[in-house]
N, C-alpha and C positions, 0 to 999 in steps of 0.2 A: 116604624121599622124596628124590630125587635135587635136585641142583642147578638143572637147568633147570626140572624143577614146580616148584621155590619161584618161581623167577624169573615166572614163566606167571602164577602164583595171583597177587603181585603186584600185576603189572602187569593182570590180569582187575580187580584190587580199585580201582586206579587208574582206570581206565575207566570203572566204574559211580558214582566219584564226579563225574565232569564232565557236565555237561547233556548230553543229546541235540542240541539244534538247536546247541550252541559243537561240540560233537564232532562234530557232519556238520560244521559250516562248515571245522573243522580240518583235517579230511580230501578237502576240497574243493580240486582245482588252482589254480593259482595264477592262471588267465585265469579262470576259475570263480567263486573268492573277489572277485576284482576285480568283476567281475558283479553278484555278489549285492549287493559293500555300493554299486552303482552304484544298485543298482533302489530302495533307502530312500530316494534323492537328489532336488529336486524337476525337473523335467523341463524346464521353462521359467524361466530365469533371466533374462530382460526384466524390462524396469519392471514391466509390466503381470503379468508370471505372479510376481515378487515381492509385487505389489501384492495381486491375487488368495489369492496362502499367507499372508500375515501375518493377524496375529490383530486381532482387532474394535477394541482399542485403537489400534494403528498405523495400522491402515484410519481408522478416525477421525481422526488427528491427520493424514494424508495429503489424506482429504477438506476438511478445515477448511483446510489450507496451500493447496491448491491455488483454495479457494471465495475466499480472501484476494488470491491471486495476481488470480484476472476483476477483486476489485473493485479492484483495483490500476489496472489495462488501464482499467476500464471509466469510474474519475472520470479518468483523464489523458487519455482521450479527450473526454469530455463537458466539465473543463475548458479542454481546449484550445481546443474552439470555441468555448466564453463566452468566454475569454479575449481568442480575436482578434476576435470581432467586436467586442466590449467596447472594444480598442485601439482597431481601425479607428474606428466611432464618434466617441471621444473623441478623436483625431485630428482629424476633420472638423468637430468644434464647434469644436475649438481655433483652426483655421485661420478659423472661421468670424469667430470673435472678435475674432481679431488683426486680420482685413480691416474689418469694420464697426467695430471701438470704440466701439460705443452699445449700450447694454444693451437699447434700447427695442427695436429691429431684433434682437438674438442672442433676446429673449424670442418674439418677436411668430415666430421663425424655428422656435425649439423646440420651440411648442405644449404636448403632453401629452403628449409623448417619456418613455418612461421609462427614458432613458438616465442615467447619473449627470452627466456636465456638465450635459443640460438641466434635471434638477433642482438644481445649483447656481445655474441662470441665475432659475428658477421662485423658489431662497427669497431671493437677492437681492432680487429684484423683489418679492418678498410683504413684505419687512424696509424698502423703501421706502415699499410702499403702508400698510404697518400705522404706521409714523412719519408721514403725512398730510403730508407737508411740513417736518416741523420734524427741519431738517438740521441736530442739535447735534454739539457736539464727541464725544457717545459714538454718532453711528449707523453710523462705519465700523467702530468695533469689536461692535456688535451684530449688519452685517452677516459681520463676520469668524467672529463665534460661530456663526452658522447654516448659513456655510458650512464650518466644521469642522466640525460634526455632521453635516452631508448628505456631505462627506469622509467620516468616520470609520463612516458604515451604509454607504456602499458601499463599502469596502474589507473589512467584517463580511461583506456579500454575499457579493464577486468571491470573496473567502477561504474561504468555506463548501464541506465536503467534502472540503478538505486535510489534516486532523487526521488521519484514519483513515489518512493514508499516512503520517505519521509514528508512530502506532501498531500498524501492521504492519512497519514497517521495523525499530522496538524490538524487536517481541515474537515475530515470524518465527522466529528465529535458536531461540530458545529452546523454542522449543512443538516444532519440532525435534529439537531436543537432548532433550526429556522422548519423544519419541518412538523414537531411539535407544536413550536408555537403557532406556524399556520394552523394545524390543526384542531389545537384547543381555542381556537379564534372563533374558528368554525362551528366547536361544540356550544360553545358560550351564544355566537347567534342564532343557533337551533333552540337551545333553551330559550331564550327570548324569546322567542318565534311562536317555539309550543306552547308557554306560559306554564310549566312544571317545573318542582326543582325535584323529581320523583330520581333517585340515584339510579333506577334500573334504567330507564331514560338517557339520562347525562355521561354514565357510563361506559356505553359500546363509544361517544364520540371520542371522548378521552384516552380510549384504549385503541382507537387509532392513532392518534397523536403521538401517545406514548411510542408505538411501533417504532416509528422511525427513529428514536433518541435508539431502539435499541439496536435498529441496524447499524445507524452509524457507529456503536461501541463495537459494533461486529465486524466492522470494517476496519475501523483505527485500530485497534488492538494486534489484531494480526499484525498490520504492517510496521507497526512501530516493533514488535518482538522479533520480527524475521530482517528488519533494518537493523538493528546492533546485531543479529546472530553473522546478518554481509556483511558488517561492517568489520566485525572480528577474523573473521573466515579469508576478508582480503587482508586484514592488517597483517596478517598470518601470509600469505601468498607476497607480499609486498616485502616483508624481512627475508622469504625467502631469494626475490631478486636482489636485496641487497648483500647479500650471502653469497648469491653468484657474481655480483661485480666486483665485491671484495676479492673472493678467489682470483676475479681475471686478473685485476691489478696487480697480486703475487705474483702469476703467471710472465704480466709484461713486466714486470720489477725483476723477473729473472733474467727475460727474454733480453733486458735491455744491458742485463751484465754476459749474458752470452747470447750475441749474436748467430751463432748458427741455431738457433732455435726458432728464428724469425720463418714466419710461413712464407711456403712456396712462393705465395703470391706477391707477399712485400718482396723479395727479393728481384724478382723479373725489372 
């Protein structure tokens, strides 16, 4: 047996140990191979065609960021209009207040208003008529006590529905990040799986991954900036109520040195 059949047998024996499909790709041109490992790739690398290939758990944690994100939009909208009309209101009683100085006329004005100043004017005027007259040394502080508590339920009110933005703003960032790293879990067992560290490859998985850290920044963000701009907006609406209790308390501080100013109704 001559020199080149050894060489031939070989290299025949070499051959029949590598796969079929790695032995065609091998022998595949260079624009060819590029090709083929083009076509394993996904086709649409948008939000939306990442969003679509990602797996059921990412899809979920994307759903739920995004379901966070409306109710985000959807209490800073619905606050802001209780908010202002809320304001304006308590503006106009206030003015009202300060113009009349008699409790008897702010009552008789407020009616059944279920605004929060006219109910500070309502339990004023119920804390005179349930005393019948007998103006002692404790009925400005027992009006004081009814008008902190009718303070302190409409501030519980105005405030209701703000919590949830500061628990999306906490928990955003993170539900995120558990989706991320589901994700890159995922990409990491793909590569193992393919047997390539080819970055065009590894890539589209990672860049689903990544998606979801950045919904979640899209979510928390919002609601942490529109949580301090409520939080301001009521601190502001809350001085205002105390603005109006103060005034009552002049009112009965007067009422209580002249008795004919006392409302119709405490009198009966």
């Amino acid at each position: 047996m001559t020199h080149i059949d050894l060489k031939w047998r070989r290299g025949a024996r070499w051959c029949s140990a590598i796969p079929i499909p790695l032995l065609a790709l091998a022998l595949l041109p260079g624009p060819a191979l590029a090709q083929a490992s083009s076509s394993l790739l996904p086709k649409d690398l948008s939000p939306w065609g990442m969003f679509m290939s990602a797996d059921i758990v990412v899809k979920a944690v994307m759903i739920g960021l995004a379901f966070a994100s409306l109710v985000t939009w959807t209490v800073w909208l619905a606050k802001t209009i209780e908010l202002a009309t809320a304001t304006r209101i308590a503006q106009r009683r206030l003015r009202s207040l300060e113009e009349s100085g008699n409790l008897a006329e702010a009552w008789r004005a407020s009616g059944d208003a279920p605004d929060a100043v006219a109910q500070l004017i309502r339990s004023a005027a119920q804390e005179i008529d349930l005393s019948k007259g007998l103006l002692d040394d404790d009925f400005k502080e027992r009006v004081a006590l009814r008008l902190e508590r009718v303070e302190a339920a409409s501030a519980r009110q105005i405030s209701s529905g703000t919590g949830i933005l500061a628990t999306i703003g906490a928990t955003a960032p993170f539900v995120g990040l558990f989706g991320t790293v589901w994700g890159i879990m995922n990409a990491f067992i793909g590569i193992s799986k393919s047997q390539t560290t080819n970055l065009a490859v590894v890539a589209p998985g990672i860049a689903e991954a990544l998606l979801t850290t950045a919904i979640g920044l899209l979510a928390a963000i919002p609601a942490v900036v529109i949580y301090n701009h409520l939080a301001r907006v009521i601190g502001g609406y809350r001085a205002r109520l105390t603005d109006a209790s103060a005034q009552l308390l002049m009112i009965v501080s007067r009422t209580y040195l002249n008795k004919s100013s006392v409302p119709a109704r405490a009198a009966e």
